[in-house]
TORMARSE-827151 format. One record per atom (N, C-alpha, C): atom name; x negated, y, z; residue in one letter; residue number from 0. Coordinates in Angstrom, 3 decimals, always signed. Layout:
atom  u  v  w  type  seq
CA  X  Y  Z  A  NUM
...
***
This chain:
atom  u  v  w  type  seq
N  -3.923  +30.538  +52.979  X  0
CA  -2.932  +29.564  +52.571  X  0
C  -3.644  +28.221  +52.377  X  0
N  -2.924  +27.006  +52.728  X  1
CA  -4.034  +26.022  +52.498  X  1
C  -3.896  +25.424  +51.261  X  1
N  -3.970  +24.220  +51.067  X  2
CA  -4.381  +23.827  +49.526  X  2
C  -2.944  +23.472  +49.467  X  2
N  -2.324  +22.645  +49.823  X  3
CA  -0.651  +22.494  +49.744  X  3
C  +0.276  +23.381  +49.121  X  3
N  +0.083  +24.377  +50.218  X  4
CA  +1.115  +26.026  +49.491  X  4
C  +0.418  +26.927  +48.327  X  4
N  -0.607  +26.176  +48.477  X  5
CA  -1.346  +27.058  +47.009  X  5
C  -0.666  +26.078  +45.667  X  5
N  -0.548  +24.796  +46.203  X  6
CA  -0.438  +23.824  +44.837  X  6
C  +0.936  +24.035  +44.876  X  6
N  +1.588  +24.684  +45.707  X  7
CA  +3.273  +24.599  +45.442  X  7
C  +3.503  +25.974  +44.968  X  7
N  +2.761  +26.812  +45.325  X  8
CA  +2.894  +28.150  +44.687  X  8
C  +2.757  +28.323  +43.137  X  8
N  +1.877  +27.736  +42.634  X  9
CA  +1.026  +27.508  +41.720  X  9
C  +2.331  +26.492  +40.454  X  9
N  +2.266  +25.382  +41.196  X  10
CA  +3.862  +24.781  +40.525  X  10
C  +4.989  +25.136  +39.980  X  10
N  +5.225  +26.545  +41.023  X  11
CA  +6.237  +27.388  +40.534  X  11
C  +5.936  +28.513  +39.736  X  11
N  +4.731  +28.979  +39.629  X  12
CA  +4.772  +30.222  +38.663  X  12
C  +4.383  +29.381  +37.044  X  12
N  +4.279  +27.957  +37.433  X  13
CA  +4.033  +27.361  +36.068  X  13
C  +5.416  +27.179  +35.562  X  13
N  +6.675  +26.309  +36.728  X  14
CA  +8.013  +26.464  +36.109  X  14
C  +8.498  +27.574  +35.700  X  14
N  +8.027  +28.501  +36.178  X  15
CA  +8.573  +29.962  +35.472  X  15
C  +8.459  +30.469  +34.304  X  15
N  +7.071  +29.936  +34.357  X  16
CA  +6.332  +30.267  +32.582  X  16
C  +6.666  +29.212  +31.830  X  16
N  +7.200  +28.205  +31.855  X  17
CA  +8.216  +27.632  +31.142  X  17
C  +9.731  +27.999  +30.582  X  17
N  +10.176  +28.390  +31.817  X  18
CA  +11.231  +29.255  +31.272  X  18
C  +11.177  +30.514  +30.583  X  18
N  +10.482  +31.357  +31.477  X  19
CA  +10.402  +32.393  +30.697  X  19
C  +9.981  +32.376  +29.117  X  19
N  +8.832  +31.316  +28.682  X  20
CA  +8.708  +31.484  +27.297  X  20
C  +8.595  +30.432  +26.522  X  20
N  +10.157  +29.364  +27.017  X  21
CA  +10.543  +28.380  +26.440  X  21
C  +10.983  +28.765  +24.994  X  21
N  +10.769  +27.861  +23.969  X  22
CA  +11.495  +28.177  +22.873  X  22
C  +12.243  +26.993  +22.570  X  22
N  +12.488  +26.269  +22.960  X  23
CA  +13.881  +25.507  +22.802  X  23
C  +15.322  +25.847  +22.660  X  23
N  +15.722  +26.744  +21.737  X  24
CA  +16.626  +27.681  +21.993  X  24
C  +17.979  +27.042  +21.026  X  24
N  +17.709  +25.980  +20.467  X  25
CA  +18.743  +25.119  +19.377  X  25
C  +18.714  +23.584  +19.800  X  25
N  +20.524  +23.231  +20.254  X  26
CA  +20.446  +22.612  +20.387  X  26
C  +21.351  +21.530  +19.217  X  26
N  +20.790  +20.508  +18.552  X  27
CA  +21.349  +20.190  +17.341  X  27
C  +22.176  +18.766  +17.631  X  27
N  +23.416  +18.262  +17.408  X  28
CA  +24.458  +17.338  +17.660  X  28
C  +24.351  +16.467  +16.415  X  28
N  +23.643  +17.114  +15.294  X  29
CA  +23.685  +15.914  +14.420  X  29
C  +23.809  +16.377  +13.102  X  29
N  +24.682  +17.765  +12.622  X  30
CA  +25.273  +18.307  +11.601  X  30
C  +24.704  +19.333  +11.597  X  30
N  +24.643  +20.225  +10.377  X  31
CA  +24.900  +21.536  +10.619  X  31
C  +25.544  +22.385  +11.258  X  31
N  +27.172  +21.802  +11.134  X  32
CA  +28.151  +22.840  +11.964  X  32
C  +28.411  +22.156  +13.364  X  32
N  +27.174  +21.461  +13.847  X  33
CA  +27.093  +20.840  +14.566  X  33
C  +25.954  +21.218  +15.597  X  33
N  +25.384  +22.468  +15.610  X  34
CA  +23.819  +23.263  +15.581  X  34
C  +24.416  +24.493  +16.428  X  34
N  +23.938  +24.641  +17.677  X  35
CA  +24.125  +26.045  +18.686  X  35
C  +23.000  +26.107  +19.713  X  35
N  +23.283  +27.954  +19.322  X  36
CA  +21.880  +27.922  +20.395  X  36
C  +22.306  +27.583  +21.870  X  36
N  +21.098  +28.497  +22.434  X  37
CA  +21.604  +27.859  +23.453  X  37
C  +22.829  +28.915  +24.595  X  37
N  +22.783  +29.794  +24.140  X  38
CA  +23.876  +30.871  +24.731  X  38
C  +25.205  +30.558  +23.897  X  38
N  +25.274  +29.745  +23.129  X  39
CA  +26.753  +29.235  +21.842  X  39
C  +26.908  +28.504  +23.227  X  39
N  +26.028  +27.105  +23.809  X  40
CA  +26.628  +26.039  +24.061  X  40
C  +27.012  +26.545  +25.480  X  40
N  +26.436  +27.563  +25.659  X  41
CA  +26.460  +27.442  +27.693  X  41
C  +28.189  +28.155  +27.647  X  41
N  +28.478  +29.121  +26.702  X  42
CA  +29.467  +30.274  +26.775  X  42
C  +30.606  +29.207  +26.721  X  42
N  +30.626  +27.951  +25.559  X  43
CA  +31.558  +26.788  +25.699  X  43
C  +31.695  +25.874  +26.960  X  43
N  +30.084  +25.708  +27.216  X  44
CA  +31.108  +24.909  +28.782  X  44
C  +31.295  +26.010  +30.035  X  44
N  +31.186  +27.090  +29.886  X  45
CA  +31.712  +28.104  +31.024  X  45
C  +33.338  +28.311  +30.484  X  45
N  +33.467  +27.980  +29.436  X  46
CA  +35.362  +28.086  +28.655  X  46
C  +35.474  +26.794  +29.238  X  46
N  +34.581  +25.750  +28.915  X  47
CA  +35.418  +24.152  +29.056  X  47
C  +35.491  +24.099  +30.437  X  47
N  +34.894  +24.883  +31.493  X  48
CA  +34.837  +24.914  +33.147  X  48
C  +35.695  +25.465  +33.290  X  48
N  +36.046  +26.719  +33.506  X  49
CA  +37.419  +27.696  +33.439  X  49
C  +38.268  +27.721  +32.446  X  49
N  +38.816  +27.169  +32.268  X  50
CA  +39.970  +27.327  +31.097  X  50
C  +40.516  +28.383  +31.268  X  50
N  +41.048  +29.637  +30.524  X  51
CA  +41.264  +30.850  +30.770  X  51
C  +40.367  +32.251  +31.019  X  51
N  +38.874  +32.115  +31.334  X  52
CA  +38.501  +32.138  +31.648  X  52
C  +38.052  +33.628  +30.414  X  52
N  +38.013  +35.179  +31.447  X  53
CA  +38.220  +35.771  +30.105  X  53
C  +36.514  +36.494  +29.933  X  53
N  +35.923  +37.126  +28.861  X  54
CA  +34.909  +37.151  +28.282  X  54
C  +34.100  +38.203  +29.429  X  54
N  +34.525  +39.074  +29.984  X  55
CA  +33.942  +39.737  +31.041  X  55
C  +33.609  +38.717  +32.073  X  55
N  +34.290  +37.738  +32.376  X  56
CA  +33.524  +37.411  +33.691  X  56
C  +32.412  +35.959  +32.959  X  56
N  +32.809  +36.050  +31.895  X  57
CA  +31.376  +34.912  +31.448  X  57
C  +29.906  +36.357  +30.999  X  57
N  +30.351  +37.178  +30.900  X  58
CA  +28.860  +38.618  +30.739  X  58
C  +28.634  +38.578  +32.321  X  58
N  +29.299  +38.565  +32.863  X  59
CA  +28.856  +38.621  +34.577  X  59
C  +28.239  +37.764  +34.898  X  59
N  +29.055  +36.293  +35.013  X  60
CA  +28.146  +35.135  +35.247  X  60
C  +26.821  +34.848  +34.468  X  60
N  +26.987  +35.297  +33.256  X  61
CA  +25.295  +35.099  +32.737  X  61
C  +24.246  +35.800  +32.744  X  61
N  +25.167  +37.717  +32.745  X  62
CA  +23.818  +38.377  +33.054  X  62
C  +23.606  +39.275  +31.899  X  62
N  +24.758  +39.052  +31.323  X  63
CA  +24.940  +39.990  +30.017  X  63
C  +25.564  +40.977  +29.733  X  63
N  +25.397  +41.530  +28.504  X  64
CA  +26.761  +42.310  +28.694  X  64
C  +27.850  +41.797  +27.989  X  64
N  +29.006  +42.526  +28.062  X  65
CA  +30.214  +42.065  +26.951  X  65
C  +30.287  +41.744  +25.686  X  65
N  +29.089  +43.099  +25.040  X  66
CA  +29.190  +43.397  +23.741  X  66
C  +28.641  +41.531  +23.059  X  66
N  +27.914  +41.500  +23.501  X  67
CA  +27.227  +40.197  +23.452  X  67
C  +28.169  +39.077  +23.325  X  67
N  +28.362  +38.663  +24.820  X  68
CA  +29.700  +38.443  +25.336  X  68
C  +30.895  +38.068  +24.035  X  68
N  +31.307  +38.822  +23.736  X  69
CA  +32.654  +39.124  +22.163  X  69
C  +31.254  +38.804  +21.340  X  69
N  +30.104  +39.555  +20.907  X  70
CA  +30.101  +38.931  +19.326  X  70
C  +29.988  +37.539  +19.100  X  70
N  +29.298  +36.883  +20.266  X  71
CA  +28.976  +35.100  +20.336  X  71
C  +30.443  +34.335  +20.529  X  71
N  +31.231  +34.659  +21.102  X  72
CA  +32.781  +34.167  +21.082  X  72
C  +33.776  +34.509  +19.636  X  72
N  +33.286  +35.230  +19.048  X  73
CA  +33.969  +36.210  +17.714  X  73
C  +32.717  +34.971  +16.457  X  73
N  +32.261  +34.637  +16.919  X  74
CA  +31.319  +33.146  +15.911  X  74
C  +31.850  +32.237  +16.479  X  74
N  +32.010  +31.444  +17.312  X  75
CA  +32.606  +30.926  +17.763  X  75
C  +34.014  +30.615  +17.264  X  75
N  +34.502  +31.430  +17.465  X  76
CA  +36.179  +31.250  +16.683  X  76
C  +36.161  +31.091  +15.328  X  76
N  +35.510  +31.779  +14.802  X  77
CA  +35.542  +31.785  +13.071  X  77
C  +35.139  +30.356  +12.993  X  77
N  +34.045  +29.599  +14.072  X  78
CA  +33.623  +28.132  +13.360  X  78
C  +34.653  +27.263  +14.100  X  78
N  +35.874  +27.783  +14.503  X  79
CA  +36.553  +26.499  +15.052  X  79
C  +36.817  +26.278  +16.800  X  79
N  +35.723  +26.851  +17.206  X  80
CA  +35.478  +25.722  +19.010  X  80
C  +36.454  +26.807  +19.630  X  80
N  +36.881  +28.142  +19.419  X  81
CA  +37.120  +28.396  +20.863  X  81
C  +38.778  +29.342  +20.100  X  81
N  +39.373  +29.584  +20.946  X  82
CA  +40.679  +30.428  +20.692  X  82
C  +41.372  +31.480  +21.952  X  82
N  +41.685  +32.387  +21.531  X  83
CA  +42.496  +33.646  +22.738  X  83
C  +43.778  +33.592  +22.751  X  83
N  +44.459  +33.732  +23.995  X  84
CA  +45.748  +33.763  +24.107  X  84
C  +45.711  +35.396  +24.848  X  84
N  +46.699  +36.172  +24.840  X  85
CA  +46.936  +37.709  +25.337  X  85
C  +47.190  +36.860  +26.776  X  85
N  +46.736  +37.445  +27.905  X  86
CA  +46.928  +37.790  +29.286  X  86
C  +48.423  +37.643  +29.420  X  86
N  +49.113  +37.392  +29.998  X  87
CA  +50.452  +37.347  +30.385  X  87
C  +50.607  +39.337  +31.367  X  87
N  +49.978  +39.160  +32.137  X  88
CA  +49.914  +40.274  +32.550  X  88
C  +49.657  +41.859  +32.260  X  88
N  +48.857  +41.450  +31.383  X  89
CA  +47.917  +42.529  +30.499  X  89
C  +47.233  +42.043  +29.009  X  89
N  +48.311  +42.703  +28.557  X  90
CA  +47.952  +42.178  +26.731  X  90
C  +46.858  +42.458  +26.241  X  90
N  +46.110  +43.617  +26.559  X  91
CA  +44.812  +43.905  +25.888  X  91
C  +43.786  +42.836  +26.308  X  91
N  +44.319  +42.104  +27.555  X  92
CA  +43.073  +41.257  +27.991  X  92
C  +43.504  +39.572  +26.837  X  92
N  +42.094  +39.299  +26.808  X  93
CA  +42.539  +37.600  +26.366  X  93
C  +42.017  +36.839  +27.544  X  93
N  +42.420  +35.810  +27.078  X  94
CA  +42.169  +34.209  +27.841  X  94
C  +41.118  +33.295  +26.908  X  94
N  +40.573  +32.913  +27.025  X  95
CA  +39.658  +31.693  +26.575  X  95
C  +40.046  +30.616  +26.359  X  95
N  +40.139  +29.620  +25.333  X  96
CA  +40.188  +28.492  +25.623  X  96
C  +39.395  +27.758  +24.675  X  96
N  +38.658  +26.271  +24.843  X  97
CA  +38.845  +25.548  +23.419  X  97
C  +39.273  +24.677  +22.719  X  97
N  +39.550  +24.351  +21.682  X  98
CA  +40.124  +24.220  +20.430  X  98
C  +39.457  +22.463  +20.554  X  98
N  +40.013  +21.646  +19.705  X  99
CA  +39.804  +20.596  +19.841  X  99
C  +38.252  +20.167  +19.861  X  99
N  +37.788  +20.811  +18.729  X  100
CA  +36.563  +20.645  +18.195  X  100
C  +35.379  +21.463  +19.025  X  100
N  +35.910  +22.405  +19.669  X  101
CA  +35.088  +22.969  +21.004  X  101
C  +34.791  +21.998  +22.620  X  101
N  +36.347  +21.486  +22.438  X  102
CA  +36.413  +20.033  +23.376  X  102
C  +35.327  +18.665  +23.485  X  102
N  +35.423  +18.628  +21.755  X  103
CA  +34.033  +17.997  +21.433  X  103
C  +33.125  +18.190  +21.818  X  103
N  +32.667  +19.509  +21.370  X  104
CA  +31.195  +19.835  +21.466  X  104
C  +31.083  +19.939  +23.028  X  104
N  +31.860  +20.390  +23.976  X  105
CA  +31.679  +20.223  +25.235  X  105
C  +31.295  +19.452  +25.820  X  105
N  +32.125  +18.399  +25.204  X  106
CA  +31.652  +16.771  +25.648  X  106
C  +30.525  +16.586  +25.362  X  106
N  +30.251  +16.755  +24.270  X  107
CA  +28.433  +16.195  +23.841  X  107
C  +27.386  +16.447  +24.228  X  107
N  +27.797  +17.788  +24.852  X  108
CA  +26.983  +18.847  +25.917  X  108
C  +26.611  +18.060  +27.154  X  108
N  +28.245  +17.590  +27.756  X  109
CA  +27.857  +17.031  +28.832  X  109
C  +27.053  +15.750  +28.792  X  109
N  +27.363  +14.987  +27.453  X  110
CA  +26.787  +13.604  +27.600  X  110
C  +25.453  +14.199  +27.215  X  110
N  +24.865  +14.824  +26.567  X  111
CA  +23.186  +15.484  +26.135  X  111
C  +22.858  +15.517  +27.863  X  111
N  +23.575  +15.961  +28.809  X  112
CA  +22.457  +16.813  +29.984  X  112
C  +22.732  +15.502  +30.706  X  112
N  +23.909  +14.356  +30.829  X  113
CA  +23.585  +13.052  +31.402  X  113
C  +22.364  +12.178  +30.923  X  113
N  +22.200  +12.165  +30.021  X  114
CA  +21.111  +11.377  +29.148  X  114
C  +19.905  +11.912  +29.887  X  114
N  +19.481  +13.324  +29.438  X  115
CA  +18.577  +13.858  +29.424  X  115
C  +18.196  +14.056  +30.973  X  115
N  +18.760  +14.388  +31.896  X  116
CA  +18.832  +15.079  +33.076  X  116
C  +19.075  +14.457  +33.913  X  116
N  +19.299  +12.660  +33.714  X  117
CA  +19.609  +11.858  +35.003  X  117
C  +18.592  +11.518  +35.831  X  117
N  +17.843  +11.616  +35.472  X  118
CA  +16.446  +11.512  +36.440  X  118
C  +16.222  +12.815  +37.442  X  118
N  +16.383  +14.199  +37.281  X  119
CA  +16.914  +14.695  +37.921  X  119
C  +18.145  +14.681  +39.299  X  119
N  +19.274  +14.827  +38.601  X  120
CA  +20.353  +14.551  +38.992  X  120
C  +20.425  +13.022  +40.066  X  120
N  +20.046  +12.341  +39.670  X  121
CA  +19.679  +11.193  +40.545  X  121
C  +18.984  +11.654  +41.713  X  121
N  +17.940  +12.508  +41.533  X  122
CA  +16.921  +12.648  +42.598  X  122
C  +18.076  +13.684  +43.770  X  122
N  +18.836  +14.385  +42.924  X  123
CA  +19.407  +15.299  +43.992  X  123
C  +20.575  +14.964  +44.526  X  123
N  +21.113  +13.789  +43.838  X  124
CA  +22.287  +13.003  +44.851  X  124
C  +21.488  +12.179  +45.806  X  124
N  +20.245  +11.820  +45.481  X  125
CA  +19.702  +11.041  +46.952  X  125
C  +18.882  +11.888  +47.849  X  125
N  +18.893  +12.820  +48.286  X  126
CA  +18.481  +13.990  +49.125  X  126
C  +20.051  +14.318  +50.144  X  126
N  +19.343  +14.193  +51.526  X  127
CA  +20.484  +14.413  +52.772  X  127
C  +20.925  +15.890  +52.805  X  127
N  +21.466  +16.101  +53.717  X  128
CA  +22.162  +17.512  +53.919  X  128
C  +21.367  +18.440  +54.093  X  128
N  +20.064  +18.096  +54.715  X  129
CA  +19.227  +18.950  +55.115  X  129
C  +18.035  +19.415  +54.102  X  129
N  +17.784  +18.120  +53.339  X  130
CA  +16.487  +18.429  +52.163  X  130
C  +17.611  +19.401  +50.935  X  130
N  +19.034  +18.698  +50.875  X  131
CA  +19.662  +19.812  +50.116  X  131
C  +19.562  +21.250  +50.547  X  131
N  +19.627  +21.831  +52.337  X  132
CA  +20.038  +23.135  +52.109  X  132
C  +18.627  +23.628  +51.936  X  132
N  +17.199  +22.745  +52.416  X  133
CA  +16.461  +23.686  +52.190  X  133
C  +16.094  +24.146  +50.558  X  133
N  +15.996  +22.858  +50.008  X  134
CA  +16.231  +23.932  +48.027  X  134
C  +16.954  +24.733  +48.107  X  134
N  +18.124  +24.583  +48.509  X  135
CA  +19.043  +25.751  +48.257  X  135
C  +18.659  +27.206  +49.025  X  135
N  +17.605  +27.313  +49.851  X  136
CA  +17.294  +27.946  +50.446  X  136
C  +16.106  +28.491  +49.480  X  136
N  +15.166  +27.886  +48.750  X  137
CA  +14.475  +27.859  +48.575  X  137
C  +14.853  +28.221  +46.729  X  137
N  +15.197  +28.227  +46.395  X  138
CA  +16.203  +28.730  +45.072  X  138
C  +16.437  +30.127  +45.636  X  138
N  +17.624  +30.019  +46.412  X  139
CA  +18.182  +31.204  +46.634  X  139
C  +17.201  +32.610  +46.622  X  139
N  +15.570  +32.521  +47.661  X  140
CA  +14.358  +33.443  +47.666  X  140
C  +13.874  +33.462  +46.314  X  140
N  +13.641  +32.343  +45.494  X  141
CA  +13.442  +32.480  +44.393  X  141
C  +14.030  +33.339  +43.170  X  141
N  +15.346  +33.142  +43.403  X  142
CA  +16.268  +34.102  +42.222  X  142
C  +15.927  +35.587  +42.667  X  142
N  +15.758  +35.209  +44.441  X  143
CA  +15.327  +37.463  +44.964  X  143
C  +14.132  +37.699  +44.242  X  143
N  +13.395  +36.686  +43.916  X  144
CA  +11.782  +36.761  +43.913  X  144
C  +11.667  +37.516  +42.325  X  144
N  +12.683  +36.511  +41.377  X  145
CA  +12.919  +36.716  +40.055  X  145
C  +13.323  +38.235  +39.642  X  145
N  +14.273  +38.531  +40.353  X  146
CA  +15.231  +39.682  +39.830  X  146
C  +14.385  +40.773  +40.247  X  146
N  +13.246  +40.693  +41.052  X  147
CA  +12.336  +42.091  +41.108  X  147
C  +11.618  +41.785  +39.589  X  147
N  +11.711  +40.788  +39.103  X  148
CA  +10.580  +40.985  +37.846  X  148
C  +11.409  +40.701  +37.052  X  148
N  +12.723  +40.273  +36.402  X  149
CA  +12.767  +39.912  +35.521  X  149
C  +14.369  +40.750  +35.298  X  149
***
């Protein structure tokens, strides 16, 4: 391998070991009841993305299970951000939604990852069709690469 794909190889098992044993796990808005980790804030903007959106398919999309799933949404409600409506179809199922003050915190979410993340985000709206699919290509082997180890 030459020195290039070694330094890009090398790049990535360092981003990994960042994630993997990041502890940044609280993210704080200002208050106390203003303080979520970081599976509180993601489970709110996957509600503030899907409105309706019921608690099984946010354990799917993240990788969890349900039980999880309900107890972090079951805190959630007791502090305000999020609320269930019965399924129209099927009463045992609920719906997701949030609550004014979940609306908030959504928002703040989003303005936290504009602030924080535009330097990013910048870089990947100025990349053509083609430097886009190859990350995406290049992600995609990565997540195969992940899920044998993780």
């Amino acid at each position: 391998m030459n020195e290039t794909k070694v330094k890009l190889v090398n790049s990535f098992i360092a981003m990994i070991e960042k994630v993997a044993n990041g502890n940044i796990n609280i993210l704080d808005f200002g208050s106390e009841d203003m303080t979520f980790y970081r599976g509180e804030i993601h489970i709110l903007k996957k509600i503030g993305d899907e409105l309706g959106v019921y608690s099984s398919e946010i354990a799917r999309d993240m990788g969890v299970t349900r039980a999880v799933i309900h107890k972090t949404v079951k805190k959630l409600e007791n502090r305000g951000l999020v609320y269930k409506l019965e399924d129209d179809l099927n009463k045992r199922r609920k719906k997701l939604y949030l609550t004014e003050k979940g609306k908030y915190v959504y928002k703040l979410h989003e303005e936290y990852h504009e602030e924080h993340d535009k330097a990013f985000f910048d870089f990947i709206h100025s990349l053509n069709r083609e430097e886009n699919q190859l990350i995406m290509e290049f992600l995609k082997r990565s997540n195969e690469l992940m899920d044998k180890y993780f």
